[in-house]
MARBA-3410 file (N, C-alpha, C, O; in Angstrom, 1 decimal):
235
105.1,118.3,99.3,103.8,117.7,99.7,103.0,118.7,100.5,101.7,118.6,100.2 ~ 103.5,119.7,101.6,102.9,120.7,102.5,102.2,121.2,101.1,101.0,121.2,100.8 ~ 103.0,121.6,100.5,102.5,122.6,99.3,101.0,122.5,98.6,100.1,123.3,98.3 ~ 101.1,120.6,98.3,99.7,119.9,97.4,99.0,120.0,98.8,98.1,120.8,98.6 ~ 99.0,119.7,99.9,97.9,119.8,101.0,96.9,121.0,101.6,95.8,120.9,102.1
98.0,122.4,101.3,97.5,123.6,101.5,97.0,124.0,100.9,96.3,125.0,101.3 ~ 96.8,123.6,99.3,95.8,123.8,98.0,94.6,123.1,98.3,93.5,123.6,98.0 ~ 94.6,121.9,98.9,93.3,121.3,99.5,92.5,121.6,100.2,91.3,121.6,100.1 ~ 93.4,122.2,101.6,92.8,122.5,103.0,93.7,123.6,102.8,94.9,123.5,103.2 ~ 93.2,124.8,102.2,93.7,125.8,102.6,93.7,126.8,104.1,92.7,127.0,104.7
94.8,127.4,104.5,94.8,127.8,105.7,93.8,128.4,106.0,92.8,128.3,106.7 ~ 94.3,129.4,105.1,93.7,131.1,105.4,91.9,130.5,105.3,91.1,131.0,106.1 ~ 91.3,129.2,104.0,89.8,129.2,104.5,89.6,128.6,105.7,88.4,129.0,106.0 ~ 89.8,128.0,106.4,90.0,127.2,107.2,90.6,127.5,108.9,90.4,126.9,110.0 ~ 91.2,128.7,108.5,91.9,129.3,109.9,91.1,129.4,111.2,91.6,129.2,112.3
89.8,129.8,111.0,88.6,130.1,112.5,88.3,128.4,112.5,87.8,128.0,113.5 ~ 88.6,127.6,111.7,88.3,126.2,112.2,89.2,125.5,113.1,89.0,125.0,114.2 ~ 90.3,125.7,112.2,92.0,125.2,113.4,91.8,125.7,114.5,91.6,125.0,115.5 ~ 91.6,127.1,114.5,91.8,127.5,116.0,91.1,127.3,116.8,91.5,126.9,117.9 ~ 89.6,127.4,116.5,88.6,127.0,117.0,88.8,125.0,117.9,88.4,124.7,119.0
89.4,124.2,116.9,89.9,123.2,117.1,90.7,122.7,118.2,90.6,121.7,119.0 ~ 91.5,123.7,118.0,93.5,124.5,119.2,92.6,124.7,120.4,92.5,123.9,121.4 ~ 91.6,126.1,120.2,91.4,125.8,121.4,90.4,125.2,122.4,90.1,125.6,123.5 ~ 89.9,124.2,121.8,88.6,123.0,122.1,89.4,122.0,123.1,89.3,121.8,124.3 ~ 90.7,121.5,121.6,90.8,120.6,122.4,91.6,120.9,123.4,91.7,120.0,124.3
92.5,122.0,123.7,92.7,122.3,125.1,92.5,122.6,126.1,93.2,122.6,127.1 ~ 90.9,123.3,125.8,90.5,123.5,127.1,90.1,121.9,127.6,90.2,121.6,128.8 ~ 89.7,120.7,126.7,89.0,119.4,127.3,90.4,119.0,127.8,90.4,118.4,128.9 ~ 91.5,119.2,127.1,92.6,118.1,127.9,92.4,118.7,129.4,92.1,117.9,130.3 ~ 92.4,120.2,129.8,92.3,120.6,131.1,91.2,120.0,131.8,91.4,119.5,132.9
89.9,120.2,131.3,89.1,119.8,131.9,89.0,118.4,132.4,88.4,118.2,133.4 ~ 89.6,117.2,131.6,90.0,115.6,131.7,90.8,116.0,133.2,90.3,115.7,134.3 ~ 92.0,116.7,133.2,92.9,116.1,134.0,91.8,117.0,135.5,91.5,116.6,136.6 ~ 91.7,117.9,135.1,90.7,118.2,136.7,90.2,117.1,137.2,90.6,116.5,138.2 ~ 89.2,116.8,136.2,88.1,115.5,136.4,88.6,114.7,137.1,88.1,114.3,138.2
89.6,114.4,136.5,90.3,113.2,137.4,90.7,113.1,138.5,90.6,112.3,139.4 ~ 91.4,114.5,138.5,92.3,114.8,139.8,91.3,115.2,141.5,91.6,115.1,142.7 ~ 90.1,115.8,140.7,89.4,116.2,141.5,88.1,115.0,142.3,87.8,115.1,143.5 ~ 87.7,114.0,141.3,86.5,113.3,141.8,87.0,111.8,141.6,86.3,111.0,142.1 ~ 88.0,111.5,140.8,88.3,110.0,140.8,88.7,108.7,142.3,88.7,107.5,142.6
89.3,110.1,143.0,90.0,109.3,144.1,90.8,107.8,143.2,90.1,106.9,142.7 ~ 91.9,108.0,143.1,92.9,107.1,142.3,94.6,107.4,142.5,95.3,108.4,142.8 ~ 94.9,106.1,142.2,96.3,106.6,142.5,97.0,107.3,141.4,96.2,107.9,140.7 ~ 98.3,107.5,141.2,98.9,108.0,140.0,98.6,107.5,139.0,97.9,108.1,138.2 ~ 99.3,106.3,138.9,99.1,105.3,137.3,97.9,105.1,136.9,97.7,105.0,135.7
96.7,105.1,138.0,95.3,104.6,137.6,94.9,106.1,137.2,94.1,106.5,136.3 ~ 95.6,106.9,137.9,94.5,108.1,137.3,94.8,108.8,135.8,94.0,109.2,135.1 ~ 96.8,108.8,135.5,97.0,108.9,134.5,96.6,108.4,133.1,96.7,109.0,132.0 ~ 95.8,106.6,133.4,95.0,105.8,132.4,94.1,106.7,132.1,94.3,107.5,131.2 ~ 93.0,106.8,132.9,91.7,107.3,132.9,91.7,108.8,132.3,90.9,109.2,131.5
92.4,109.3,132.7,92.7,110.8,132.4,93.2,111.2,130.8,92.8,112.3,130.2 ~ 94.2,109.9,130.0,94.3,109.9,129.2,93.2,109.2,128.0,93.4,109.5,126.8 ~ 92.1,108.3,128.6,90.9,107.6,128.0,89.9,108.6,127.6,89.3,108.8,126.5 ~ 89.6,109.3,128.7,88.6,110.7,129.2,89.0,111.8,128.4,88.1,112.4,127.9 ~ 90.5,112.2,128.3,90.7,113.2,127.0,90.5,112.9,125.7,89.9,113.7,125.0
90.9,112.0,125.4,90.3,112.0,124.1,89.0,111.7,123.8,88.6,111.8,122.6 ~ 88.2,111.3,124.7,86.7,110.7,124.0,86.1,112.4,124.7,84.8,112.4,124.8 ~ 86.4,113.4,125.1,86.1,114.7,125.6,86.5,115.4,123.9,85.6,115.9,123.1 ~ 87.7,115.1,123.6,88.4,115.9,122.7,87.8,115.7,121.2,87.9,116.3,120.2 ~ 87.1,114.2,121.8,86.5,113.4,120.0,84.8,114.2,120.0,84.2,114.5,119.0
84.3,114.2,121.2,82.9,115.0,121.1,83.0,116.2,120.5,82.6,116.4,119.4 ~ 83.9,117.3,121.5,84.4,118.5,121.2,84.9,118.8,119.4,84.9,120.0,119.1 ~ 85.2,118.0,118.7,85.8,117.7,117.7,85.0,118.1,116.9,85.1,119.1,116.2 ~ 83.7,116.6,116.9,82.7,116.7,115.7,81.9,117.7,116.1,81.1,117.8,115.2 ~ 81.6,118.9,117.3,81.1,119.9,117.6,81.5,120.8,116.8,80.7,121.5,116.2
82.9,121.2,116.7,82.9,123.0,116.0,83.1,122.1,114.7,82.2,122.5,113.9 ~ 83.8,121.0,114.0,83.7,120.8,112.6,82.4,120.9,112.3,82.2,120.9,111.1 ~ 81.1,121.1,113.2,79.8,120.5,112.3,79.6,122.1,112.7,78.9,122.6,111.8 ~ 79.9,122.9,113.4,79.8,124.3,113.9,80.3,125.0,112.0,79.5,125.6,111.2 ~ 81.5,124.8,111.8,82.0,125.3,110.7,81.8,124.8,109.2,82.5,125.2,108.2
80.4,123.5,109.3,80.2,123.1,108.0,80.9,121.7,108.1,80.2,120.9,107.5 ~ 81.5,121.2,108.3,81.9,120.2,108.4,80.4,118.7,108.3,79.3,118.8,108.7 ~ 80.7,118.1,107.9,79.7,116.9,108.1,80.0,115.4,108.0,80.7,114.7,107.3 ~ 79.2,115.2,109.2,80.0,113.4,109.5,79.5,112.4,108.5,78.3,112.2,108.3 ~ 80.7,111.5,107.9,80.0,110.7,107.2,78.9,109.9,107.2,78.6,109.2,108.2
78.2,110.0,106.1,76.9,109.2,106.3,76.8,107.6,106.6,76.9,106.8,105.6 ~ 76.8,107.3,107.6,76.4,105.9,108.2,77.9,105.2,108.3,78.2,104.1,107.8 ~ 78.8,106.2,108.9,80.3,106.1,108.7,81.3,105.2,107.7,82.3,104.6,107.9 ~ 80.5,105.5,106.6,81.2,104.9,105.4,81.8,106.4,104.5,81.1,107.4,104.4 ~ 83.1,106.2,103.8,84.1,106.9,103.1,83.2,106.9,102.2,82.6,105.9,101.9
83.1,107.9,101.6,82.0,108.4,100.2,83.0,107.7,99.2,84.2,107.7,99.1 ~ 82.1,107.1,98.4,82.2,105.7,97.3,83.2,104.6,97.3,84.0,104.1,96.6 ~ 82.8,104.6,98.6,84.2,103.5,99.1,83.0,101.9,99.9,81.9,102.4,99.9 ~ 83.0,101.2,100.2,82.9,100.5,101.4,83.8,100.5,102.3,84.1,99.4,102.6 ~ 84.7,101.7,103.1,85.1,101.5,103.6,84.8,102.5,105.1,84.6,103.7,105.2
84.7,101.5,106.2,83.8,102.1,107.3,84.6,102.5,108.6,85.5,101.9,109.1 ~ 84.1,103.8,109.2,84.6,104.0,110.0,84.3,103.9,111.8,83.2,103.3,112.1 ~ 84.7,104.2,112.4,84.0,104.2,114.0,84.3,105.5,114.7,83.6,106.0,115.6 ~ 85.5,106.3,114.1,85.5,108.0,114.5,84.9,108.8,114.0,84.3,108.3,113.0 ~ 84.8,109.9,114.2,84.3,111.2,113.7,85.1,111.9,113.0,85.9,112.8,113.3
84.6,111.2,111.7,85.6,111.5,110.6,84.4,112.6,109.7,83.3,112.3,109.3 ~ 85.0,113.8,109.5,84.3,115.0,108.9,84.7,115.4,107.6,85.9,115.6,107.4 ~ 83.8,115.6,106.8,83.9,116.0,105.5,84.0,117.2,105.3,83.6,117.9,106.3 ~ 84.4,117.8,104.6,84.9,119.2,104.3,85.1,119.3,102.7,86.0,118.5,102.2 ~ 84.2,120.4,101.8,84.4,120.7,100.6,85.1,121.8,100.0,84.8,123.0,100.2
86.1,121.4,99.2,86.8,123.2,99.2,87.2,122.9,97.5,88.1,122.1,97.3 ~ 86.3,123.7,96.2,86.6,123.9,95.3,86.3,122.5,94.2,86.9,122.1,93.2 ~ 84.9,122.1,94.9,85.0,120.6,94.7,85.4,119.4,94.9,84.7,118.4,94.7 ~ 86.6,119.5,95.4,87.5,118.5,96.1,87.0,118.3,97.3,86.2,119.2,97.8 ~ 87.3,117.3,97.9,86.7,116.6,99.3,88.2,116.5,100.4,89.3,116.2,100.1
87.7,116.9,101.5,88.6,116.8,102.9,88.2,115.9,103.9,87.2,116.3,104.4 ~ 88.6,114.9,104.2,88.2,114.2,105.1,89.3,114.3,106.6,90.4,113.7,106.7 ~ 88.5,115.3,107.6,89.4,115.2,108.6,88.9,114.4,110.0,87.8,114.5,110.5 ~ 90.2,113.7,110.3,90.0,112.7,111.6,90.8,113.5,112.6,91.4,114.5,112.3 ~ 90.8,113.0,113.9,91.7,113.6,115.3,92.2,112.5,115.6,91.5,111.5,115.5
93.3,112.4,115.9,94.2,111.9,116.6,95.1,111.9,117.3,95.7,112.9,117.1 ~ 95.7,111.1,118.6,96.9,111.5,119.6,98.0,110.8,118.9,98.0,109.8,118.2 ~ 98.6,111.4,119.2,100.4,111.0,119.0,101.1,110.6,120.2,100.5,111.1,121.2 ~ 102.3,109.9,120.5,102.2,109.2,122.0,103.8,110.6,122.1,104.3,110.5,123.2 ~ 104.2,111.4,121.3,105.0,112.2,121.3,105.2,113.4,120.1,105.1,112.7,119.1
105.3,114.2,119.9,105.1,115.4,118.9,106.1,114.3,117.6,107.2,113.7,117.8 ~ 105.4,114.2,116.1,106.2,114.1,114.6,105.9,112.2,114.9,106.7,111.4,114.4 ~ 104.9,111.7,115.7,105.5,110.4,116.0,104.0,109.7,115.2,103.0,110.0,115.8 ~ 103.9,109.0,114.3,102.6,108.5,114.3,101.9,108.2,115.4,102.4,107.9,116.4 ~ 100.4,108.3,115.0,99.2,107.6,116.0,99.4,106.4,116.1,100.3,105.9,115.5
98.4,105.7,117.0,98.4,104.1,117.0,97.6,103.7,115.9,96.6,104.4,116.0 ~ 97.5,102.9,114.7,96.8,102.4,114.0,95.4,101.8,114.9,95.3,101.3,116.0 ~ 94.4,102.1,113.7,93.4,101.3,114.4,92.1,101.4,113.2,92.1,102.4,112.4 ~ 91.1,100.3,113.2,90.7,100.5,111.8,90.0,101.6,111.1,89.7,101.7,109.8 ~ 89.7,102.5,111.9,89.1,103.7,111.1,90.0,104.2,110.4,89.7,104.5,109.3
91.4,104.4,110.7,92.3,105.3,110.5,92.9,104.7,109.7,93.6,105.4,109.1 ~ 93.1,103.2,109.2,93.3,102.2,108.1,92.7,102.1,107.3,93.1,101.4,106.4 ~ 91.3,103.1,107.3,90.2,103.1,106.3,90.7,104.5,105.4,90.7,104.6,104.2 ~ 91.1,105.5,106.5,91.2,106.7,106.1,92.3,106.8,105.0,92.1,107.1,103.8 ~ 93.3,106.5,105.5,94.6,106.7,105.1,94.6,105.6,103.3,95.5,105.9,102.5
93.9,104.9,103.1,93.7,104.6,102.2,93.3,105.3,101.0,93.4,104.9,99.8 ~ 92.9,106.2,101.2,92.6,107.4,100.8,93.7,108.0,99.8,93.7,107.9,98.6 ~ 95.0,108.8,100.8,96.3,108.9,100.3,96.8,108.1,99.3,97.7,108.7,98.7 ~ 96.4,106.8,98.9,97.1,106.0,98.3,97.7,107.0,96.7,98.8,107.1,96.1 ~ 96.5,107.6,96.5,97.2,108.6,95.1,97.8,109.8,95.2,97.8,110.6,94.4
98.4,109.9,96.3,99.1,110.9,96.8,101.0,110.4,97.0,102.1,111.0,97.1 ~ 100.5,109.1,96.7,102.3,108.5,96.6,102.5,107.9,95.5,101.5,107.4,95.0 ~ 103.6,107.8,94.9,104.5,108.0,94.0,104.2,105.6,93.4,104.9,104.7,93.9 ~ 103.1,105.5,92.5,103.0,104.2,92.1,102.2,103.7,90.6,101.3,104.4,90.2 ~ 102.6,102.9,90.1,102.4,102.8,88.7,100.7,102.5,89.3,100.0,103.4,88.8
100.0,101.7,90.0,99.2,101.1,89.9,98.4,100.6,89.0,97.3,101.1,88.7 ~ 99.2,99.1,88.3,98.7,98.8,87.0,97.3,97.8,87.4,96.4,97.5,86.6 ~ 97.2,97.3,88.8,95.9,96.5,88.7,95.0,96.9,88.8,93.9,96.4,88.6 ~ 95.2,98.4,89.4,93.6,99.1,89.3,93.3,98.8,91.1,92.5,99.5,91.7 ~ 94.0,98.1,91.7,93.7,98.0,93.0,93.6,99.1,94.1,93.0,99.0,95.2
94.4,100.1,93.6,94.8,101.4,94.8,93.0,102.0,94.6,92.0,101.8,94.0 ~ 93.4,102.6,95.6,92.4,104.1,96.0,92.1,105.1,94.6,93.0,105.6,93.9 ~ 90.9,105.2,94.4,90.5,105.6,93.2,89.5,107.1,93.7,89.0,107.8,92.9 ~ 89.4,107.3,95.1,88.6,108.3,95.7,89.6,109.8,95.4,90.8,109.7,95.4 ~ 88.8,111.1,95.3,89.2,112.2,95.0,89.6,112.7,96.4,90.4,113.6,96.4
89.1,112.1,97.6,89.0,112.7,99.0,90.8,112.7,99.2,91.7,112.1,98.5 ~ 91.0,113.7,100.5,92.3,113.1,100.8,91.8,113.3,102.7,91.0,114.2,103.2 ~ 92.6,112.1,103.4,92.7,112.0,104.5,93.7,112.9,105.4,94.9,113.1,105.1 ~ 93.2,113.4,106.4,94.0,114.7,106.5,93.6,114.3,108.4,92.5,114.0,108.9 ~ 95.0,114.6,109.2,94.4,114.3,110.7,94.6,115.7,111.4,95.2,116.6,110.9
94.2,115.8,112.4,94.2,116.6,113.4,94.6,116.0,114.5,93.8,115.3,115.2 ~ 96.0,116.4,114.9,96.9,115.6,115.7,97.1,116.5,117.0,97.2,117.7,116.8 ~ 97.1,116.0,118.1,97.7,116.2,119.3,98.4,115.3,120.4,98.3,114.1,120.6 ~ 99.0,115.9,120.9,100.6,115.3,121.7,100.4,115.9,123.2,100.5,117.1,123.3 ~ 100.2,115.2,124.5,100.2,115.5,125.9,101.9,116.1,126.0,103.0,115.9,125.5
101.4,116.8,126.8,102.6,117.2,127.3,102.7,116.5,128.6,101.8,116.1,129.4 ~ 103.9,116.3,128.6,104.3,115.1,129.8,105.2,115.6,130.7,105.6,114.8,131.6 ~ 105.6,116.8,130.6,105.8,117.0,131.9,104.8,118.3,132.4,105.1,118.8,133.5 ~ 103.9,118.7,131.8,102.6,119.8,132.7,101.3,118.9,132.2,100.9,118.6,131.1 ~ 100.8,118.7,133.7,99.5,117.6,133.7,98.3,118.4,132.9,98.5,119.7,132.9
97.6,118.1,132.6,96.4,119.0,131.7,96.6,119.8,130.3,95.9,120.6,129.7 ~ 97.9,119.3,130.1,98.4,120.5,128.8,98.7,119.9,127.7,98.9,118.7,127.8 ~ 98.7,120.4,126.6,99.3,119.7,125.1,100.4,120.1,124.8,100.7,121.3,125.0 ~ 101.2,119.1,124.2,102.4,119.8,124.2,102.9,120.5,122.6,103.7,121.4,122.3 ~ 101.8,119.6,121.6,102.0,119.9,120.2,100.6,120.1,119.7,99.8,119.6,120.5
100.1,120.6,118.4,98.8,120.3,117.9,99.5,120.4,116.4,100.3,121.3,116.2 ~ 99.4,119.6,115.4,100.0,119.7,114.2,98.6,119.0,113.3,97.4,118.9,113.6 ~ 99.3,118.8,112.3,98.1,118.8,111.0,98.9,117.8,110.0,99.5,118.5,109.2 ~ 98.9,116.6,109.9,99.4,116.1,109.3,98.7,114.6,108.3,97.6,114.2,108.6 ~ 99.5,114.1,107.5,99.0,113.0,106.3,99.6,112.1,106.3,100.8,112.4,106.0
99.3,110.7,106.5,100.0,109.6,107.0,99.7,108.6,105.7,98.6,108.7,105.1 ~ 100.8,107.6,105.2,100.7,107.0,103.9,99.6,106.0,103.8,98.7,105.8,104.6 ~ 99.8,105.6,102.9,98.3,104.6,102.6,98.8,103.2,103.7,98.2,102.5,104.5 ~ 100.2,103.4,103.3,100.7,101.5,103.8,100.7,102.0,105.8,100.7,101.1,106.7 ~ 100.7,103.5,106.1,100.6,103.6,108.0,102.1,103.5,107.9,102.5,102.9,108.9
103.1,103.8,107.2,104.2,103.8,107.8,104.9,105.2,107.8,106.1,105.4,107.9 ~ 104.2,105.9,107.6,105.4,107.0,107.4,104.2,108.7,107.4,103.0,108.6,107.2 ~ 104.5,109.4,107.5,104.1,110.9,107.5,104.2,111.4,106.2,105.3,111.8,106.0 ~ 103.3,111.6,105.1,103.6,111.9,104.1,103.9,113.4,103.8,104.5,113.7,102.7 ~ 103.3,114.4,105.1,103.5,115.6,105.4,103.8,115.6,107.0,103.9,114.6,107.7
103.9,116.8,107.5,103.6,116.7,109.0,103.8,118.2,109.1,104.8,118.8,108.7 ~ 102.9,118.7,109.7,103.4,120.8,110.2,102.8,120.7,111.3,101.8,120.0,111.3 ~ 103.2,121.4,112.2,102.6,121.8,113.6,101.8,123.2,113.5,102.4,123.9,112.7 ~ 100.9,123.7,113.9,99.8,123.9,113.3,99.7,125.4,113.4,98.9,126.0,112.8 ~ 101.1,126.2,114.4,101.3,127.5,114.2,102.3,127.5,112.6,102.0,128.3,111.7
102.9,126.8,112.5,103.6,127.0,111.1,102.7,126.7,109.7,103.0,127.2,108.6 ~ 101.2,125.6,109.9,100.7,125.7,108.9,99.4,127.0,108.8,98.9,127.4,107.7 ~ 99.0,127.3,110.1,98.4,128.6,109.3,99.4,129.6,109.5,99.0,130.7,109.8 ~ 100.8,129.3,109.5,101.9,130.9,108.9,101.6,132.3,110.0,101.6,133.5,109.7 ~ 101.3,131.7,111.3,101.1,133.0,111.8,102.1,133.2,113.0,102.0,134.0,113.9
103.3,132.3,112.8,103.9,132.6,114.4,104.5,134.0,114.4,104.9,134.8,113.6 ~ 104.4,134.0,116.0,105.0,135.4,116.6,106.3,135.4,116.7,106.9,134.5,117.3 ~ 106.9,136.5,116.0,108.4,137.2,115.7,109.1,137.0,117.5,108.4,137.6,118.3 ~ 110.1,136.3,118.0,110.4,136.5,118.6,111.4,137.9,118.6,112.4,137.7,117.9 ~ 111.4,139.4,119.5,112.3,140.5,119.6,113.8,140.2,119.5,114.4,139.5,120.3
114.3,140.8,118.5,115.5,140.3,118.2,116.5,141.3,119.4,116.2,142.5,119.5 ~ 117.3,140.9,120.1,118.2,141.0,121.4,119.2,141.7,120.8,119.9,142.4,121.6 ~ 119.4,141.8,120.0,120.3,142.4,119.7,119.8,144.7,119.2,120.5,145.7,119.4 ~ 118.5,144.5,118.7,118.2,145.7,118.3,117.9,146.4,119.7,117.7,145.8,120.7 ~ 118.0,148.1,119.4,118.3,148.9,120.4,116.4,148.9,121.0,115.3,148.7,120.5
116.7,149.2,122.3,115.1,149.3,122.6,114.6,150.6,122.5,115.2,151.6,122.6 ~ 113.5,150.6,122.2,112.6,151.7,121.9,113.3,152.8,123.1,113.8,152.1,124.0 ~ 113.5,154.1,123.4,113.6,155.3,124.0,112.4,155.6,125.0,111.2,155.9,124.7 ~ 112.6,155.5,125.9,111.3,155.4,126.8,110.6,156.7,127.0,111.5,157.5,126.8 ~ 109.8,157.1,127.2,109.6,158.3,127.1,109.7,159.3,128.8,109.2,159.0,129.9
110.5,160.7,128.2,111.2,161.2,129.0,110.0,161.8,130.1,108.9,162.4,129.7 ~ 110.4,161.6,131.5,109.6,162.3,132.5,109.4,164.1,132.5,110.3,164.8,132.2 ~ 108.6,164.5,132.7,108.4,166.0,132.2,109.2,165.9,134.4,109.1,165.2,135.3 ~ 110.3,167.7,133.9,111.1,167.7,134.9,109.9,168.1,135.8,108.8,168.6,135.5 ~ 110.5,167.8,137.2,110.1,168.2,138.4,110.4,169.4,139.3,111.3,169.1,140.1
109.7,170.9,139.6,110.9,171.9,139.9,110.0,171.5,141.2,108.9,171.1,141.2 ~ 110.9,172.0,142.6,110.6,172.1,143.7,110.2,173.5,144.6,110.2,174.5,143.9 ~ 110.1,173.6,145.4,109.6,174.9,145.9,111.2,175.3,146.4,112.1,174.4,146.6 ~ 111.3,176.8,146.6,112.8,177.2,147.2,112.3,177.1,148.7,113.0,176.3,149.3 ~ 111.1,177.7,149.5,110.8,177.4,150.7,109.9,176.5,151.0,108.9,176.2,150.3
110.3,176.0,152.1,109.1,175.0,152.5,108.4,175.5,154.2,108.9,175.6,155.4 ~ 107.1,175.6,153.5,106.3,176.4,154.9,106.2,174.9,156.0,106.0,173.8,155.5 ~ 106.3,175.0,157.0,105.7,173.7,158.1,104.5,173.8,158.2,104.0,175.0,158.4 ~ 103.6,172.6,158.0,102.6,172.3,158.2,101.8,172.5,159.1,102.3,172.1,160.2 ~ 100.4,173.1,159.5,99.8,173.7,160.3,98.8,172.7,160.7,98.2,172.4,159.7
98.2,172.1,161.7,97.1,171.6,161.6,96.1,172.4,161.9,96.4,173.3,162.7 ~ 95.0,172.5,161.4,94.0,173.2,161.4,92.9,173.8,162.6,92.3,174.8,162.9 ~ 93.4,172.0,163.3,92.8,172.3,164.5,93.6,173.0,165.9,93.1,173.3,166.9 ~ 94.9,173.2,165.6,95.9,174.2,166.3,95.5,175.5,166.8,94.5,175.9,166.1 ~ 95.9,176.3,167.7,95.2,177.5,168.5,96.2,178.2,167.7,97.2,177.7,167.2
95.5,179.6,167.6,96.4,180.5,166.6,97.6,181.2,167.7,97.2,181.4,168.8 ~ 98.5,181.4,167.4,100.0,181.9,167.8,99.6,183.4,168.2,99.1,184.1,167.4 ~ 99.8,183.9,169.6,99.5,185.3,169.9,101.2,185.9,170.1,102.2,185.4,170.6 ~ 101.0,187.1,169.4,102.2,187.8,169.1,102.2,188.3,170.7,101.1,188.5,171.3 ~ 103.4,188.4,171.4,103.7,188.7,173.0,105.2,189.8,172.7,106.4,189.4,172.4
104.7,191.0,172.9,105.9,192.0,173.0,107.0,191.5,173.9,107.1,190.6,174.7 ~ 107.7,192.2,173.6,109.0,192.1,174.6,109.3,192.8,175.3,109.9,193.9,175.1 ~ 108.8,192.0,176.9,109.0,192.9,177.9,107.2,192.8,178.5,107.0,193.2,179.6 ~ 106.3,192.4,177.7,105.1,192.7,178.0,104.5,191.4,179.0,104.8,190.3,178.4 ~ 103.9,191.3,180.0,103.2,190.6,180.9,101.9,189.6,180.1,101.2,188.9,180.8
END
């Protein structure tokens, strides 16, 4: 399924968008938990609510900004193109090869875990319906070329202001299940090689030798009286 999705929303066109995405929405998670921490005056629990309400509606502005930055465009009068079906997020269109991309943002309450259902995202995911495996003889399924496609992120819960996951994944028509799921260094294919521990380390490069002096004169200060030679024996 990763495979049919990368043909859709290919990485490599798409790459200055993700990242652009990666790093939006983490600078707003940081900026949320400042906010909070800094001007709310709140306790723990009250501030963790608010902090968590404030990132995402930071993260949902920030969102439809670089999608509309990179061509993206919000649906018109938030209905699913040839659908009556309506939404209330900032759900962005995206055209690649003719085919249609419809991407939403979403939190996950832990990294691979679905979002909370809620009706935009009930609208979307209907979408998928021809993406799973069904005779559909009444003609009732999803008949749109679009595919619903999310932009997922995950708090990290033990560093306050931080994410712990950003992934890219497709949730079934029925909301039960992940029809794909990649975390979002593995779907644009760029992670860094951890150094393998075992290979020899590069040879450092050798100090050019140091030769020293055979005498060493004592230091004169300048402002010292010069030394008068006195014979021996002389007054």
């Amino acid at each position: 399924m990763i495979d049919v999705i990368k043909k859709r929303f290919p990485p490599d066109t798409y790459q200055a968008l993700l990242i652009d995405l990666e790093d939006r929405c983490r600078a707003e998670a940081l900026k949320a938990f400042k906010m909070v921490r800094d001007y709310a005056d709140l306790d723990k629990k009250r501030g963790r609510e608010l902090e968590g309400q404030a990132r995402f509606r930071m993260m949902e502005k920030g969102f439809q900004e670089v999608c509309e930055t990179h061509g993206g465009e919000l649906l018109a009068g938030g209905l699913i193109p040839n659908t009556n079906l309506k939404v209330f997020q900032p759900f962005m269109r995206f055209e690649h090869e003719g085919k249609g991309i419809i991407l939403g943002l979403a939190a996950m309450p832990e990294p691979n875990a679905l979002p909370v259902k809620n009706k935009s995202r009930l609208a979307g995911v209907t979408l998928n319906y021809h993406l799973q495996p069904s005779l559909n003889l009444d003609g009732s399924g999803a008949q749109v070329g679009d595919v619903f496609i999310v932009f997922l992120i995950s708090r990290d819960r033990e560093r306050a202001g931080r994410l712990e996951e950003i992934a890219i994944g497709v949730i079934s028509a029925a909301y039960d299940q992940f029809l794909c799921y990649e975390p979002l260094e593995n779907y644009l294919g760029n992670q860094e090689v951890a150094p393998d521990s075992a290979s020899p380390a590069p040879a450092a490069a050798q100090a050019p030798a140091v030769r020293l002096k055979t005498s060493i004169r004592p230091f004169v200060p300048p402002e010292a009286p010069e030394e008068t030679e006195v014979e021996e024996g002389k007054k």
